[in-house]
VEXTOR-85049 format. One record per residue (C-alpha): residue number from 1; residue in one letter; y, z, x. Coordinates in steps of 0.25 Angstrom, whole numbers, plus 5000, padded with zeros to 4 digits. Layout:
<nodes>
NODE kese nuvex    y    z    x
NODE  NUM     a    Y    Z    X
...
</nodes>
This chain:
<nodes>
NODE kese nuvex    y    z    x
NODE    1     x 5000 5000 5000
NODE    2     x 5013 4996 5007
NODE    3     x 5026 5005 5008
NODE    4     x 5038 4999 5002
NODE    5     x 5048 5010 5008
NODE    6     x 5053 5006 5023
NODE    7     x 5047 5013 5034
NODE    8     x 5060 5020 5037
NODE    9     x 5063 5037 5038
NODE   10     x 5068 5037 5023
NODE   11     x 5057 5030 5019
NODE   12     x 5048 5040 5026
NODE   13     x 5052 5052 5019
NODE   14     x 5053 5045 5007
NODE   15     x 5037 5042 5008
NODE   16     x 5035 5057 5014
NODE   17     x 5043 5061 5002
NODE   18     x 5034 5054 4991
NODE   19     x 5021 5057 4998
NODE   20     x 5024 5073 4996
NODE   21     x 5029 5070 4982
NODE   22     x 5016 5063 4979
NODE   23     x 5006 5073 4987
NODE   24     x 5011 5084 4981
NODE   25     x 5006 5083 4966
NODE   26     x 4994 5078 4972
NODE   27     x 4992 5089 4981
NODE   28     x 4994 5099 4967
NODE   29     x 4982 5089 4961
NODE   30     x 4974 5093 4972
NODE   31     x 4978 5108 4975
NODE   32     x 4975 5113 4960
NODE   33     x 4962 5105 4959
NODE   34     x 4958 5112 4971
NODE   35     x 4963 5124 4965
NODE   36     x 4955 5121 4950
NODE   37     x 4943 5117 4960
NODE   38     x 4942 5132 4966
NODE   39     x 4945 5137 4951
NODE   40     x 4934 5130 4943
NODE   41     x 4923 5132 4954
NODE   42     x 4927 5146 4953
NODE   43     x 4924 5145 4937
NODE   44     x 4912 5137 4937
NODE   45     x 4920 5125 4932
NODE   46     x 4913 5118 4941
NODE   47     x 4911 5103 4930
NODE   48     x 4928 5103 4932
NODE   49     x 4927 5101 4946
NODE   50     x 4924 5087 4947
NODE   51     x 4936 5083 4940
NODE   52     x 4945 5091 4947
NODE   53     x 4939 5086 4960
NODE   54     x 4942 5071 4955
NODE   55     x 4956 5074 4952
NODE   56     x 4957 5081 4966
NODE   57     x 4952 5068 4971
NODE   58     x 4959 5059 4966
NODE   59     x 4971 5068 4970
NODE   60     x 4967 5066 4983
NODE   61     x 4964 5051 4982
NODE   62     x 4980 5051 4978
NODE   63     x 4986 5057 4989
NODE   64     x 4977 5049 4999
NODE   65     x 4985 5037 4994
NODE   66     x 4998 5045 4994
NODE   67     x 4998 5047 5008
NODE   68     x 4993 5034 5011
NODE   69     x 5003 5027 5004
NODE   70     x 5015 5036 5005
NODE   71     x 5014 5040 5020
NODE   72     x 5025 5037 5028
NODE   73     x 5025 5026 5040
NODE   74     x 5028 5037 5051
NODE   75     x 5017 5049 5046
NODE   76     x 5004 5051 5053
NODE   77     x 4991 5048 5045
NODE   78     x 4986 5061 5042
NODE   79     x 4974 5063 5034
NODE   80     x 4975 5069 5020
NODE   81     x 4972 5083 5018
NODE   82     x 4957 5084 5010
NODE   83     x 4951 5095 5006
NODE   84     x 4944 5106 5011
NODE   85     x 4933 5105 5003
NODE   86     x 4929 5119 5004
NODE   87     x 4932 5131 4995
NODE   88     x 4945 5141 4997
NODE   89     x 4940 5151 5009
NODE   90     x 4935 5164 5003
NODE   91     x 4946 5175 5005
NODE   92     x 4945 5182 5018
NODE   93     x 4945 5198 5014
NODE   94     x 4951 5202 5026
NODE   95     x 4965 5192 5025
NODE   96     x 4974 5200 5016
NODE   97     x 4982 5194 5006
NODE   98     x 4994 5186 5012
NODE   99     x 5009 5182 5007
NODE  100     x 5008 5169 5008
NODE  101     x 5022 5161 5004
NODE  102     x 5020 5146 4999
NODE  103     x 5032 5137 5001
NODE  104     x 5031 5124 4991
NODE  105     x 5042 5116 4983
NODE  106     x 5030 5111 4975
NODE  107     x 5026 5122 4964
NODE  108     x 5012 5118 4963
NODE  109     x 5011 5119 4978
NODE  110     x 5015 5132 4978
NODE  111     x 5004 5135 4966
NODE  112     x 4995 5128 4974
NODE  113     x 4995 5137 4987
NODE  114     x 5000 5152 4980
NODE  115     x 4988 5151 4970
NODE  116     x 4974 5150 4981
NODE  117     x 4984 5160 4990
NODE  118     x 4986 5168 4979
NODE  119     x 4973 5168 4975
NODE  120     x 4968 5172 4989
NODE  121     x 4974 5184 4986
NODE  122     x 4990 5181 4995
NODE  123     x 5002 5185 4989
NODE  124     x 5007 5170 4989
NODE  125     x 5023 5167 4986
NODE  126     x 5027 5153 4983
NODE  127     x 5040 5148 4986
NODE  128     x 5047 5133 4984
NODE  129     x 5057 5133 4994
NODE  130     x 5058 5134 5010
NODE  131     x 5072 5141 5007
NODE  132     x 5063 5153 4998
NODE  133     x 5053 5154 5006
NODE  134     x 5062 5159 5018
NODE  135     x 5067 5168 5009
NODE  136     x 5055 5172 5006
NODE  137     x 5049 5172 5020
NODE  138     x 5063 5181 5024
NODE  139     x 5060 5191 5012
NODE  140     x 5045 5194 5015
NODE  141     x 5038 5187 5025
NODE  142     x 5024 5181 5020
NODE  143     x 5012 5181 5028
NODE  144     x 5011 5166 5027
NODE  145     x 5020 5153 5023
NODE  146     x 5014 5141 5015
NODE  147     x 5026 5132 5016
NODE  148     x 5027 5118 5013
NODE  149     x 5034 5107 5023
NODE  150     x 5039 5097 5013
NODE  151     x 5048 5104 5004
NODE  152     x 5066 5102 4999
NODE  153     x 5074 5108 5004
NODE  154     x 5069 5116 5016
NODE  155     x 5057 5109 5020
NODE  156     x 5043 5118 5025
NODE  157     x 5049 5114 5042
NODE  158     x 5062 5120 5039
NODE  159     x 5055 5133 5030
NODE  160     x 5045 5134 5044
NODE  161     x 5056 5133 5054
NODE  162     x 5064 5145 5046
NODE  163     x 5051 5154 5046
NODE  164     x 5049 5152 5060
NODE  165     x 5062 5156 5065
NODE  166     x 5059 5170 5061
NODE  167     x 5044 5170 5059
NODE  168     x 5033 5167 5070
NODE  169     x 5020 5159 5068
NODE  170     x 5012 5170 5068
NODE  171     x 5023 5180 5058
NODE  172     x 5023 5170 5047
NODE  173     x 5012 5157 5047
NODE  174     x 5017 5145 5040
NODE  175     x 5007 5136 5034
NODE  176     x 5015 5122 5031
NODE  177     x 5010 5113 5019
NODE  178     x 5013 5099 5021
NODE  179     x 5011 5088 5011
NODE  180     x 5015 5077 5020
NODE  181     x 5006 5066 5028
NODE  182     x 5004 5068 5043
NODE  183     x 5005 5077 5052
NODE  184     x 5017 5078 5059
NODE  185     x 5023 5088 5048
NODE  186     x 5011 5097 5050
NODE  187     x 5016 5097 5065
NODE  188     x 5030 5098 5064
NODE  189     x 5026 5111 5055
NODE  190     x 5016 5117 5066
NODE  191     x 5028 5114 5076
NODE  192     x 5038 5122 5069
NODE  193     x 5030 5135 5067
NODE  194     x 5018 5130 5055
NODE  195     x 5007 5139 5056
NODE  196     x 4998 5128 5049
NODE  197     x 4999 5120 5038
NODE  198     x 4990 5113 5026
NODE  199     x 4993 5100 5016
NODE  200     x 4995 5095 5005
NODE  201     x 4987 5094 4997
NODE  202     x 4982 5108 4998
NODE  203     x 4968 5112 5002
NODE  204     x 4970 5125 4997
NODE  205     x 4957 5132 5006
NODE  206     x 4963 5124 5016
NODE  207     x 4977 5130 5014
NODE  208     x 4972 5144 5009
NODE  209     x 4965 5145 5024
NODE  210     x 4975 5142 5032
NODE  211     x 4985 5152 5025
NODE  212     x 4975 5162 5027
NODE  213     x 4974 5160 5042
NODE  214     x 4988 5160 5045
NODE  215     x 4989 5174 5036
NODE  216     x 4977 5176 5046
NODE  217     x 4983 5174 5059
NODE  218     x 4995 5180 5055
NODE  219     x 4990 5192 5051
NODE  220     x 4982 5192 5064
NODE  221     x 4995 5188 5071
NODE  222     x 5003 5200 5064
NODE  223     x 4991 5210 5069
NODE  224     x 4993 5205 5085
NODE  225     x 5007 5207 5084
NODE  226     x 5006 5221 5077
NODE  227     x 4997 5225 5087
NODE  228     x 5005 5217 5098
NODE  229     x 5017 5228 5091
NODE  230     x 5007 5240 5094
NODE  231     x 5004 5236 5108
NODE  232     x 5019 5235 5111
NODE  233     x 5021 5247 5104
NODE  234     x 5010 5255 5111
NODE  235     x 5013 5250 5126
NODE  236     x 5031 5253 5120
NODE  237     x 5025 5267 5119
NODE  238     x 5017 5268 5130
NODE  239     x 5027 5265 5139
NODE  240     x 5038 5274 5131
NODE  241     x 5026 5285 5132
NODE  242     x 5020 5283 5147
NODE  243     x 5032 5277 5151
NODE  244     x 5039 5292 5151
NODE  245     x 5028 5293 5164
NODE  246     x 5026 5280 5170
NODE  247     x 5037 5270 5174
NODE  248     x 5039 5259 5164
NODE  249     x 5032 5250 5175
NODE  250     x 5020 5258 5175
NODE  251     x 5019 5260 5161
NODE  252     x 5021 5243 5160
NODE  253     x 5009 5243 5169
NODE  254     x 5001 5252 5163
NODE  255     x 5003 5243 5148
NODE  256     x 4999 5232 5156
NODE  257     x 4988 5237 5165
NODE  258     x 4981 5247 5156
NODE  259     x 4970 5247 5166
NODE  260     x 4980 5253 5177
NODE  261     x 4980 5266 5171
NODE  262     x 4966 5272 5170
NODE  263     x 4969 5285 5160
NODE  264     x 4954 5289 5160
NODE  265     x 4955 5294 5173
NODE  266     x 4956 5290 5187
NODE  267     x 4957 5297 5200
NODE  268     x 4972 5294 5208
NODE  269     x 4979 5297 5221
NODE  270     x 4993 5302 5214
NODE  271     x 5003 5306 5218
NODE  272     x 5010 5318 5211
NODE  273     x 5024 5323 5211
NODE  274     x 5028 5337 5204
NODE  275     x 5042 5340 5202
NODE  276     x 5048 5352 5198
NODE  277     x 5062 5358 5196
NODE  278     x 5064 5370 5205
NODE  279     x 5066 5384 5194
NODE  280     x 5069 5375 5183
NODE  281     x 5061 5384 5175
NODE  282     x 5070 5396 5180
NODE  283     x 5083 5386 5175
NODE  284     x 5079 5386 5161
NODE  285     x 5082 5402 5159
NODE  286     x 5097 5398 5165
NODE  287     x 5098 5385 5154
NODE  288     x 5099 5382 5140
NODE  289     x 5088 5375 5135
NODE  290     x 5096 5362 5133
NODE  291     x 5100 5361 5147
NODE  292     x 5084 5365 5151
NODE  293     x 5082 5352 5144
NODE  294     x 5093 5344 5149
NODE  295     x 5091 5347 5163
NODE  296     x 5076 5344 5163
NODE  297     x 5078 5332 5155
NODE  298     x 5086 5324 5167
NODE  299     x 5075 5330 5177
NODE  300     x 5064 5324 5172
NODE  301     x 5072 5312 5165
NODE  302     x 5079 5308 5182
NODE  303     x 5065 5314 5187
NODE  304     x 5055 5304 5177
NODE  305     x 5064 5293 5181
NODE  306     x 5062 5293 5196
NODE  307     x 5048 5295 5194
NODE  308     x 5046 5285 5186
NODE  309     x 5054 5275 5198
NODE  310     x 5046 5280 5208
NODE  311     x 5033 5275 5198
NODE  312     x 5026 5288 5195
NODE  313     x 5022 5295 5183
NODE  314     x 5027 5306 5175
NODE  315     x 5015 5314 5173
NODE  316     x 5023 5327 5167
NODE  317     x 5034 5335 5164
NODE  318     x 5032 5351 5166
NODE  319     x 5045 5357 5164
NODE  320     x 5054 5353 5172
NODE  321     x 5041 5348 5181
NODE  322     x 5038 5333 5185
NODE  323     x 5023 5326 5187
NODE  324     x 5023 5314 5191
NODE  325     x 5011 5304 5196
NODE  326     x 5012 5294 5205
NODE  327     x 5000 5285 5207
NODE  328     x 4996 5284 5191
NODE  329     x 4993 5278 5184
NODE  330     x 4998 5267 5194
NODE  331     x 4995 5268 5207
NODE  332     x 5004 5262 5217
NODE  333     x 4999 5268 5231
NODE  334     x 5012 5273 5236
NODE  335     x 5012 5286 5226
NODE  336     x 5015 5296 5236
NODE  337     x 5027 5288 5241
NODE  338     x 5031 5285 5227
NODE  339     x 5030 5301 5225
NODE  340     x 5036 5306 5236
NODE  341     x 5049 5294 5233
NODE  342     x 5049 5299 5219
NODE  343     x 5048 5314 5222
NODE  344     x 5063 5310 5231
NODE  345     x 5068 5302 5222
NODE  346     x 5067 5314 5210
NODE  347     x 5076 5324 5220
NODE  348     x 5086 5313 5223
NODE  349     x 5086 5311 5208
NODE  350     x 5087 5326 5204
NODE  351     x 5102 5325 5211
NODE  352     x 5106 5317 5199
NODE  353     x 5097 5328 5189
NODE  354     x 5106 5339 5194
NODE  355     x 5119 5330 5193
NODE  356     x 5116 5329 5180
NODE  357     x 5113 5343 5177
NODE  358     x 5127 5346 5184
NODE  359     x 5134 5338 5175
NODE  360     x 5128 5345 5163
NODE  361     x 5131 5359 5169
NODE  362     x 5115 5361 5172
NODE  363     x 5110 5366 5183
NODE  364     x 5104 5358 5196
NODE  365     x 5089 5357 5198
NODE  366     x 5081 5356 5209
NODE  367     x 5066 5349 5209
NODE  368     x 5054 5353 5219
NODE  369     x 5043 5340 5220
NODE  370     x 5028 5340 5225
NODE  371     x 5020 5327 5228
NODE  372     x 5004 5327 5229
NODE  373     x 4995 5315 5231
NODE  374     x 4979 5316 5229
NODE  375     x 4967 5310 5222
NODE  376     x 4970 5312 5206
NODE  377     x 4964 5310 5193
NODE  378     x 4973 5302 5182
NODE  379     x 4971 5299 5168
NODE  380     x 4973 5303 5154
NODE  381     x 4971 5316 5153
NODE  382     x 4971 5325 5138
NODE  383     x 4965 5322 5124
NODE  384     x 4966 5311 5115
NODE  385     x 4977 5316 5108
NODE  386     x 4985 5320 5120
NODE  387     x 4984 5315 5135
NODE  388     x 4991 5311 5146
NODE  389     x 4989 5305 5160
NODE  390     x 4991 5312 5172
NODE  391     x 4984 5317 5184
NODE  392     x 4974 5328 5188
NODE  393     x 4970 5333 5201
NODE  394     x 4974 5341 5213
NODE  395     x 4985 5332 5217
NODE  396     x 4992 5336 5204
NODE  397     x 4992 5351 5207
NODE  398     x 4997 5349 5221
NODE  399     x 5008 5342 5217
NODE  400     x 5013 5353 5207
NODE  401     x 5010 5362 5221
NODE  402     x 5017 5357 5229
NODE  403     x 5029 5355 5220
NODE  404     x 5030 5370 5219
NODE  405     x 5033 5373 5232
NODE  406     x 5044 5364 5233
NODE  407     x 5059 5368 5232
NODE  408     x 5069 5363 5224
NODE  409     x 5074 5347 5231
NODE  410     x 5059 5347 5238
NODE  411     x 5049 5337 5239
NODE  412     x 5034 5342 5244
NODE  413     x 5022 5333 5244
NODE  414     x 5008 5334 5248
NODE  415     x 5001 5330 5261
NODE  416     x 4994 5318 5254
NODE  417     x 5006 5313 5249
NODE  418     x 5012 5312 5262
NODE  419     x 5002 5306 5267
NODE  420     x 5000 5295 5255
NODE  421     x 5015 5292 5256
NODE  422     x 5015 5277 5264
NODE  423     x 5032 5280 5266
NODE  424     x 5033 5293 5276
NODE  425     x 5037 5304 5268
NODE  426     x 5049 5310 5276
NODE  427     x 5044 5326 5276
NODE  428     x 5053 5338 5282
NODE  429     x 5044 5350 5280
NODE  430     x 5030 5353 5277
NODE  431     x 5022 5366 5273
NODE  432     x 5006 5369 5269
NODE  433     x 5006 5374 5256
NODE  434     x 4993 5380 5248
NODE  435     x 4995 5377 5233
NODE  436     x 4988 5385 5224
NODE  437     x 4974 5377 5218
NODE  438     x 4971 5370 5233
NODE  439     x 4961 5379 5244
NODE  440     x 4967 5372 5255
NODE  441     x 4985 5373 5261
NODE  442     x 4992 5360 5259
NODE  443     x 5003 5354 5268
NODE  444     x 5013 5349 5260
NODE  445     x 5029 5340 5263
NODE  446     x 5042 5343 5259
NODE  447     x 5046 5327 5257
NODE  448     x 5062 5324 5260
NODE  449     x 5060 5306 5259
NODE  450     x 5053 5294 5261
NODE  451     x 5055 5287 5275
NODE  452     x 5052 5275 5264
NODE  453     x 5067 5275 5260
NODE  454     x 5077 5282 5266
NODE  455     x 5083 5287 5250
NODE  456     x 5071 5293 5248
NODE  457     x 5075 5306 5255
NODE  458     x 5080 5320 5250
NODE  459     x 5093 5324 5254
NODE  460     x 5092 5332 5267
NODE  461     x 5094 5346 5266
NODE  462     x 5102 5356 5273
NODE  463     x 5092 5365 5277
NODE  464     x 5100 5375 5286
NODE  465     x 5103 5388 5281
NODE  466     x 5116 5394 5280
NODE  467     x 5116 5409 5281
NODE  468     x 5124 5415 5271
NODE  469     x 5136 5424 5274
NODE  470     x 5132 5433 5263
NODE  471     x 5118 5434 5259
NODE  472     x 5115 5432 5243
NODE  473     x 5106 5444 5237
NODE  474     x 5095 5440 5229
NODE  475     x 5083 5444 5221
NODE  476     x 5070 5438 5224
NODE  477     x 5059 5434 5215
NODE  478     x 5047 5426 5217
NODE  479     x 5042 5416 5206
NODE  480     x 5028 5415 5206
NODE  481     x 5025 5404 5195
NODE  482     x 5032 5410 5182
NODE  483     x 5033 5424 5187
NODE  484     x 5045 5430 5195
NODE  485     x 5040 5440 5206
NODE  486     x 5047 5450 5215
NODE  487     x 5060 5450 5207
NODE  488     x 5067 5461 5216
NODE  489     x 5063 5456 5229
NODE  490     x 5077 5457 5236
NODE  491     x 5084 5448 5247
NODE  492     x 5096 5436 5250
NODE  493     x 5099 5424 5252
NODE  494     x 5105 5421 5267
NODE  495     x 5106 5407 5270
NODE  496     x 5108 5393 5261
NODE  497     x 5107 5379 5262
NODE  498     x 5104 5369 5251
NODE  499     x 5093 5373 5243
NODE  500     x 5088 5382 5254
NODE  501     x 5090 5397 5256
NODE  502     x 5087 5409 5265
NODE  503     x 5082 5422 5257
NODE  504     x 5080 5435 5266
NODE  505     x 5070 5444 5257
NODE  506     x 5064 5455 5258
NODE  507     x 5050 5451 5256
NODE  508     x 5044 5440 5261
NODE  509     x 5042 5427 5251
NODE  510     x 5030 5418 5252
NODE  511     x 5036 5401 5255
NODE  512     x 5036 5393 5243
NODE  513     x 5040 5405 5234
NODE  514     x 5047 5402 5223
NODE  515     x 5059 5412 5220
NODE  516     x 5071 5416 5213
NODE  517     x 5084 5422 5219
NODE  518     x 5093 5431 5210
NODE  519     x 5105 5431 5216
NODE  520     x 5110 5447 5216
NODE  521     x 5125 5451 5214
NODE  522     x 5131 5461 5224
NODE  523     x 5125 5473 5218
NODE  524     x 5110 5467 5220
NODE  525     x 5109 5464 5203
NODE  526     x 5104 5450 5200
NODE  527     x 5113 5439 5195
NODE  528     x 5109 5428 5186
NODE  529     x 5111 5418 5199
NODE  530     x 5096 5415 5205
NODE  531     x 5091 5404 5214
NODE  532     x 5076 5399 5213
NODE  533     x 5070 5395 5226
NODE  534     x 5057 5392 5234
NODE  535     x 5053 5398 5246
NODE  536     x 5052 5390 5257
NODE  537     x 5050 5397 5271
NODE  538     x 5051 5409 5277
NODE  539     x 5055 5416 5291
NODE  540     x 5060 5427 5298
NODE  541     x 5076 5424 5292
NODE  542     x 5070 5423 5278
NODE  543     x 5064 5415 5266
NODE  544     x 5069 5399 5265
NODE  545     x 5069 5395 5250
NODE  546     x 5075 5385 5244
NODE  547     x 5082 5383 5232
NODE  548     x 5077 5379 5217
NODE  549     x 5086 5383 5207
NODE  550     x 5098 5391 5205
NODE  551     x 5103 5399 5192
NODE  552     x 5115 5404 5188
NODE  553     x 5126 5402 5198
NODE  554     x 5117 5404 5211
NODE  555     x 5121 5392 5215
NODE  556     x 5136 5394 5217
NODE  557     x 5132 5408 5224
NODE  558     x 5124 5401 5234
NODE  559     x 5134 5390 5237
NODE  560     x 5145 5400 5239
NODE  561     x 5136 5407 5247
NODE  562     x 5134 5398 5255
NODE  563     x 5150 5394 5257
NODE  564     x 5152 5409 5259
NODE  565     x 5141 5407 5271
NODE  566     x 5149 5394 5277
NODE  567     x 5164 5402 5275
</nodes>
C-alpha cells in the first residue's frame, strides 16, 4: 500500500500521530479481552473463550496492518508485541503491596493497568497528566511510576527528566509505556533514567511482572542503603566513642582494618605511661567543687590531646590520673620513643594548663609521669553488657610505681624503656627502687629529653640551693597512702631553689617519702599555709625534697623568703 503524505519531518509526525491514534482502541480491544479471558477461565465460562480469542485475534491482525502501513520512513522495524501466552504470575507472599501511580491521558489505559495492579492486591492511583503526576509524586512519593511516553501537554520524557532530578534510579523506578514502533524511543527512555518499560498493546502478565521486579529491586535497593545508613551510623559512633581513646587516624584504621585490633586477647610489648597531679587530692579540700572541676577538666582535656599526637591511647582516667597505652591496639615499633616524646611533651603543655588556671584565679599544678615497657596482655576485658579494652600484666603495675616516686615536673622510666628507646633518652639521674608486688630492686631514670629533637627537652632547673636568711618552721607529716603520719614531727626549711628545698628535721625521713609541711607562725601554732613535697635525698645538711603543691599563701611565703635570703 503506497503512502500519499511526503517523506518530510511534518509528514513524519503526522504518521506517528495516527498510528497512536489507531493502536490505541485496538490495544483497549486487546487488554479487556485479555482481561474477560482470566475472568471467564476463573468462572468455568470456558465455551466464551473462543470468541473472545477471535476478536483478540483479529485485533491483533489489525494493528499488524496499522504498523505496516502507517510506520514512518525513518523508524526502525521492530516486531509487534505478542502475547505471552501464559497466565498472570501467581502472587508472591513475600512482596508487600506496592503504591503504584499509572500516568495515562487514555482512560481506559489507565483502567486497563489500576484493575490487574489492584487486584494483586497494590494501592494503585491513576492520573492523566504528567503535570499531576509530579504533584502527586511531590505529595507522596509511590513505590513505582507506570507512565506513558506519548501524552499533551507534558510528554512521558519531560515527566521522566523531572523525577529524576530529584529521584534516583533505585529511589523511584519508572517503568515507560510506549505505543509507538521502533526502538529508539524505548532507548532514549533508558537513557534518560527508565528503569524498564512495556508496550502497547498490554501483556498484562508481561506488565504485571516487570512492575513487580522493579518494586522488588527497589525495596531491595531501599534495604542496602538503610543498612549502608546503619553502617555509617555505627562506624560515626565508634569513632565518636573509641575516638575519646584513640586518635581519629587510628580509629579510621581500626573501621577499615578490623583484623588489626584483636579484642579477644593477645600478648604485646607496650609501653605504659602514668600520670599524676602532685596533691591534687589534697587541693580539693582548698577548692570549690566547680573550680575542682574546671581545673581538672583542662588537664585532662590539654593532656588527652597531646597523647593523642603523639599516637597512644587513653586507657583511663582516675581522678586526676592518666593511663595511656602506646603500642595497642597499633603497634608502631618505636613505643618507648613515642612514650617518652609524649610523657615531655605533657609537661611542656602543663605551662599553658597553669596559665590557664591563672587567669581563672585557680591554683597552679604540677604532674609527676612514669613510663614502663614489657610483654603485656590486650583485649577486651569485662561482660557483655559492659567491657572495655586495656592491658594486663606486670608492666602496667610498674608504670603506676614508678609514677609514685616521682615529683611534681619529673619524668621516671624503667630500664627496659630506655633500652627499647632507638633515639637516646637524654638521662640526668638515676636511682634503684624496690616497688611493692616485685621480689627483685629495679634501676630506674629521671628523663630530661630526647637527643631526637632538640625541643624535646625539660626546662633546666636550677638545682643549687640557697640558704635562707631566716629559716621557716614547719610541722611535718608523713603520708603513707591515705593516711597522714607523724603530724607533730617538728623541724625548717633552710634552703630553696625552684621546686626543690632543704628541710632540717629532727628525725630521719625514709627518700621517696611523701610529706606535708605546715607552715607555723612565730609562736609555733599551725597556719593554713602548707607545702606538699616528696623526699628526694638525704645527707649530713639535711633532707632534699621537692615540691608538689602548695596551699593557701605558701607560695608568697617561700618567694619572700627567698628574697629575704638574697637581700
Amino acid at each position: 500500500m503506497s503512502r500519499a503524505l511526503p517523506e518530510t519531518p511534518e509528514a513524519t509526525e503526522t504518521l506517528r500521530r495516527l498510528q497512536h491514534e489507531l493502536r490505541t482502541p485496538l490495544a483497549h480491544i486487546i487488554g479487556y479481552s485479555d482481561l474477560l479471558l482470566e475472568e471467564v477461565a476463573d468462572r468455568g465460562l470456558e465455551d466464551l473463550a473462543d470468541d473472545l480469542q477471535r476478536i483478540r485475534g483479529a485485533a491483533h491482525k489489525l494493528l499488524s496492518m496499522v504498523e505496516e502501513t502507517l510506520r514512518p520512513p525513518d523508524a526502525e522495524v521492530a516486531p509487534l508485541p505478542t502475547a505471552s501466552g501464559g497466565a498472570t504470575p501467581a502472587p508472591d507472599p513475600s512482596l508487600e503491596g506496592g503504591r503504584i501511580l499509572v500516568v495515562d491521558d487514555d482512560a481506559d489505559n489507565r483502567n486497563l493497568l489500576a484493575r490487574p495492579l489492584a487486584a494483586r492486591g497494590h494501592q494503585v492511583e491513576a492520573v492523566a497528566s504528567g503535570v499531576e503526576a509530579l504533584r502527586r509524586i511531590e505529595d507522596e512519593l509511590p513505590d513505582v511510576v507506570l507512565l506513558d511516553i506519548l501524552m499533551p501537554g507534558m510528554d512521558g520524557l519531560q515527566v521522566l527528566d523531572s523525577i529524576r532530578t530529584h529521584h534516583s534510579v533505585s529511589r523511584l523506578p519508572v517503568v515507560m509505556a510506549t505505543g509507538l514502533s521502533g526502538s529508539e524511543n524505548v532507548t532514549d527512555a533508558l537513557a534518560r533514567g527508565a528503569n524498564d518499560y512495556v508496550t502497547k498493546p498490554f501483556d498484562l502478565p508481561v506488565v504485571l511482572a516487570r512492575v513487580e521486579t522493579q518494586l522488588r529491586l527497589s525495596r531491595a535497593s531501599g534495604a542496602v542503603e538503610s543498612l549502608a545508613r546503619q553502617l555509617e551510623l555505627r562506624n560515626a559512633f565508634i569513632r565518636r566513642t573509641f575516638g575519646r581513646y584513640v586518635s581519629t587516624e587510628i580509629a579510621s584504621q581500626l573501621l577499615e582494618s578490623p583484623d588489626a585490633l584483636d579484642i579477644r586477647g593477645e600478648r604485646r610489648r607496650l609501653s605504659i605511661l602514668t600520670a599524676d597531679l602532685r596533691g591534687f587530692t589534697h587541693l580539693t579540700e582548698t577548692l570549690a567543687p566547680t573550680d575542682v572541676v574546671r581545673l581538672l577538666n583542662t588537664h585532662l582535656e590539654v593532656m588527652s590531646e597531646v597523647i593523642e599526637e603523639s599516637g597512644g591511647v587513653v586507657d583511663d582516667f582516675a581522678g586526676d590520673g592518666i593511663l595511656a597505652l602506646f603500642g595497642a591496639p597499633i603497634a608502631r615499633g618505636d613505643e618507648a620513643e613515642r612514650a617518652i616524646a609524649c610523657s615531655i611533651r605533657m609537661q611542656q603543655a602543663l605551662v599553658r594548663v597553669n596559665d590557664r588556671n591563672t587567669e581563672r584565679g585557680l591554683p597552679a599544678v604540677a604532674m609527676g609521669i612514669g613510663i614502663a615497657t614489657g610483654d603485656v596482655i590486650v583485649g577486651n576485658v569485662g561482660s557483655d553488657r559492659r567491657s572495655e579494652y586495656t592491658a594486663i600484666g606486670s608492666a602496667m603495675n610498674l608504670s603506676a610505681r614508678i609514677e609514685s616516686y616521682c615529683g611534681g615536673g619529673e619524668i621516671w622510666i624503667s630500664e627496659d624503656t630506655l633500652r627499647d628507646c632507638a633515639a637516646p633518652a637524654e638521662v640526668d639521674r638515676s636511682r634503684e627502687v624496690h616497688p611493692k608486688g616485685f621480689e627483685k630492686a629495679l634501676r630506674i631514670h629521671r628523663v630530661v629529653g630526647l637527643a631526637s629533637d632538640p625541643e624535646l627537652r625539660l626546662p633546666r632547673e636550677k638545682t643549687e640551693l640557697a640558704p635562707l636568711g631566716k629559716t621557716l618552721p614547719i610541722q611535718v607529716a608523713l603520708l603513707v597512702g591515705k593516711d597522714v603520719r607523724d603530724a607533730e614531727h617538728r623541724g625548717s626549711i633552710v634552703a630553696l631553689s625552684g621546686l626543690s628545698a632543704r628541710l632540717r628535721l629532727s628525725a630521719a625521713v625514709e627518700d621517696l617519702t611523701d610529706l606535708k609541711l605546715t607552715l607555723l607562725d612565730a609562736a609555733g601554732s599551725p597556719t593554713p599555709h602548707s607545702i606538699y613535697a616528696k623526699s628526694v635525698e638525704s645527707d649530713a645538711q639535711g633532707v632534699v625534697v621537692r615540691i608538689q603543691t602548695l596551699t593557701g599563701d605558701a607560695g608568697s611565703l617561700l618567694e619572700r623568703a627567698l628574697e629575704g635570703s638574697a637581700d
